[in-house]
C-alpha positions in Angstrom: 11.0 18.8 36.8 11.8 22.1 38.9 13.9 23.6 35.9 11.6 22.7 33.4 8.5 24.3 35.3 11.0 27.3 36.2 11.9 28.0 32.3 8.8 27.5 31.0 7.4 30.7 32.2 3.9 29.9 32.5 3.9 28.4 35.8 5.5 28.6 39.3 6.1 25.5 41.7 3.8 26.3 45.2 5.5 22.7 46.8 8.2 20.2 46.8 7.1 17.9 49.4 10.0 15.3 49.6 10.3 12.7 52.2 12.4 15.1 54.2 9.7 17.7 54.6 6.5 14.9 53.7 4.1 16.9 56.9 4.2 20.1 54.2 1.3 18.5 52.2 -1.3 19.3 54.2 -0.3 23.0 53.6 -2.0 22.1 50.2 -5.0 23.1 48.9 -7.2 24.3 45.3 -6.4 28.1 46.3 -2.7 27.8 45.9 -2.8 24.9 44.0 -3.6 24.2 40.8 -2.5 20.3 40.0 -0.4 17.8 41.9 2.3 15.9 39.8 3.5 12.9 41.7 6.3 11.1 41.2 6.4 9.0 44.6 6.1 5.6 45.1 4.0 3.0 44.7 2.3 3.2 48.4 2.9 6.7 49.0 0.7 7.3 45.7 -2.7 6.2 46.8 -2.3 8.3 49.9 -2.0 11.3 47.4 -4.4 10.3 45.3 -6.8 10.4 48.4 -5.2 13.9 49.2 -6.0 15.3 45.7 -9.8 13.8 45.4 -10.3 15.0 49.3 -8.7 18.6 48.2 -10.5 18.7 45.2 -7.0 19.1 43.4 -6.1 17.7 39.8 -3.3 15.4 39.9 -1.0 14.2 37.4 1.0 10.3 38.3 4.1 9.6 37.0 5.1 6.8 39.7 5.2 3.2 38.2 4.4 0.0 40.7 0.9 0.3 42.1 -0.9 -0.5 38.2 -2.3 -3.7 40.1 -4.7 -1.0 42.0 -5.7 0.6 38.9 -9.5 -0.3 38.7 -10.1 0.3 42.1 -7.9 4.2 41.6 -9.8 4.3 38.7 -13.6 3.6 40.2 -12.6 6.4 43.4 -11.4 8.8 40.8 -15.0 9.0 38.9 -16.9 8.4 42.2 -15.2 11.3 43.8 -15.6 13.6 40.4 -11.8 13.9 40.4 -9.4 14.3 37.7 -6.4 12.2 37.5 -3.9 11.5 34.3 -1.5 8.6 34.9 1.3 7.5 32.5 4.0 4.8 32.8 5.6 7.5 30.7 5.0 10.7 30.1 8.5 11.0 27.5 6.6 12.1 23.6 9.3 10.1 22.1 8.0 6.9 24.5 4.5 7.4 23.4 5.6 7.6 19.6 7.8 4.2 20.1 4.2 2.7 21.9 2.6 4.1 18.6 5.2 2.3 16.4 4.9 -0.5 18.2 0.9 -0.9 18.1 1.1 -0.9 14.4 3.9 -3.2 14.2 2.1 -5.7 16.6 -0.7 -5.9 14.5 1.1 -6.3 11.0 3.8 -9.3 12.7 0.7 -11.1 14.4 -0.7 -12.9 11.1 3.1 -13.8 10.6 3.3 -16.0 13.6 6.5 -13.5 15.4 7.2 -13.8 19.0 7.5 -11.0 21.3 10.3 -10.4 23.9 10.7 -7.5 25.8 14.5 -6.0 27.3 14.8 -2.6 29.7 17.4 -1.3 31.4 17.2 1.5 33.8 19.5 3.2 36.5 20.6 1.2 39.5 18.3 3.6 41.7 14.9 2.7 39.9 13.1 0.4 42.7 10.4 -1.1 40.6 11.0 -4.1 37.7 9.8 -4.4 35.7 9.4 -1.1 34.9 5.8 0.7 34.0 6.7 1.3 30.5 7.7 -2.1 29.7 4.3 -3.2 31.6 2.9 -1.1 29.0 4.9 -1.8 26.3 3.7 -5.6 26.9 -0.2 -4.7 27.6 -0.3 -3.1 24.2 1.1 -5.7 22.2 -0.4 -8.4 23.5 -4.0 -6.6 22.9 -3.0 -5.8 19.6 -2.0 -9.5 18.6 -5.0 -11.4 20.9 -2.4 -12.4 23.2 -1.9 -12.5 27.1 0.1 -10.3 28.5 1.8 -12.9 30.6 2.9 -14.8 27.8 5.1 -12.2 26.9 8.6 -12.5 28.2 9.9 -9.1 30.2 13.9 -8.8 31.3 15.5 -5.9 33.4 18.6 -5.0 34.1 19.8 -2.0 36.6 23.1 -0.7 35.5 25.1 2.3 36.1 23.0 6.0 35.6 21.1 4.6 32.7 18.1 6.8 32.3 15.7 4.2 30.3 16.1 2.2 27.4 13.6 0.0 26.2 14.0 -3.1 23.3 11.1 -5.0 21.9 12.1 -7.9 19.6 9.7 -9.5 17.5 11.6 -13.1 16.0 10.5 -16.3 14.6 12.7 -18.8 12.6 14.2 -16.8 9.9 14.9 -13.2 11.0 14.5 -10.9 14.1 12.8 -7.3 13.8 13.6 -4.8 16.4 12.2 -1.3 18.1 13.7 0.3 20.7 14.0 3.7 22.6 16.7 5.0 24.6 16.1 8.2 26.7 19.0 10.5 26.7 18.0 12.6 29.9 14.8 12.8 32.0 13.9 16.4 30.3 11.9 14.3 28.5 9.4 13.1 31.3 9.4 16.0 33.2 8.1 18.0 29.7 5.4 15.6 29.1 4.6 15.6 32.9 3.7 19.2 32.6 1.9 19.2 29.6 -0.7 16.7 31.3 -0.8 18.9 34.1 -2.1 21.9 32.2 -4.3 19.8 30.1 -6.1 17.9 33.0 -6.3 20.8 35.3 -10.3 22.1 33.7 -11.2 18.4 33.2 -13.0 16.2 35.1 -12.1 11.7 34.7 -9.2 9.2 34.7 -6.8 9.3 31.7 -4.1 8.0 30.6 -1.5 10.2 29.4 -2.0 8.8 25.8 -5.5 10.5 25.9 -3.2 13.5 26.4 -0.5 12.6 23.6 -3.0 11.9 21.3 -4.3 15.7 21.8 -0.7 17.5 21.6 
């Protein structure tokens, strides 16, 4: 994130609050800063969420694990006049496999396949599954009338895997496949940054396919 920030140009980082140096936030404010990007965890980001709204900041989240607080985020967000983009991944090749993937869903459905979903990530990732494959299942089970639950999820954590992601679709007589495997995190960090300068004159709660759709 810092390099990619750094080499763009166009920008300049005014904090890296880590856990290590966490009582440094409250050093933030909308005169020397212009958007938040959090990639926390899942209780540390409500707490920054509350920052931002309180600091009138715009704030882009990239943390995964605290979707099942989504419509209350959402309601404070719009209550509060905030402006908040959220993505369980912010990677322009993951949005274009979720693209894929909607259109796909809706062409197998009338053909009676089954959905499955595989990820595997890095042994460091602490959520599982992770938000991409939450997505990944949200979307295809809205786009063939489905519950979500009813869609099998697997993980696995191995080695420095950066994120691959497998949907299978099978019945009886063959198996159709889509899948994305991230090469490095570039990727996220890039996408991270366009949704901050696209959120930062904007007012609401997105999600960064609102964004995506707009690149």
């Amino acid at each position: 994130m810092e390099d990619v920030i750094k080499q763009s140009g166009e920008h300049k980082i005014s904090f890296i609050i880590r856990e290590s140096n966490k009582e440094e936030k409250h050093r933030i404010n909308k005169q020397n800063t212009d958007c938040v990007i959090d990639f926390t965890n899942a209780e540390a980001v409500l707490h920054n969420v509350d920052f931002c709204l309180t600091h009138e900041i715009p704030m882009v989240i990239g943390t995964t694990g605290w979707y099942d607080k989504m419509t209350s985020v959402e309601n404070d967000v719009l209550n509060r006049h905030g402006a908040v983009v959220w993505g369980g991944n912010f990677s322009i090749g993951v949005n274009l496999f979720f693209e894929l993937n909607k259109y796909a869903a809706t062409l197998l459905k009338q053909f009676h396949y089954k959905p499955t979903i595989h990820e595997v990530h890095h042994v460091h990732k602490k959520d599982s599954p992770s938000g991409t494959a939450q997505v990944l299942a949200n979307q295809t089970a809205a786009a063939m009338n489905a519950n979500p639950d009813s869609i099998s999820i697997t993980a696995e954590r191995i080695g420095e895997v950066v994120g691959q992601h497998a949907i299978r679709y099978a019945t009886q007589n063959d198996v159709i496949t889509i899948e994305h495997d991230a090469l490095s995190r570039r990727g996220f960090a890039e996408g991270a940054v366009r949704a901050a300068e696209w959120i930062h004159d904007r007012r609401g709660f997105y999600n960064f396919a609102d964004v995506f759709k707009q690149l």
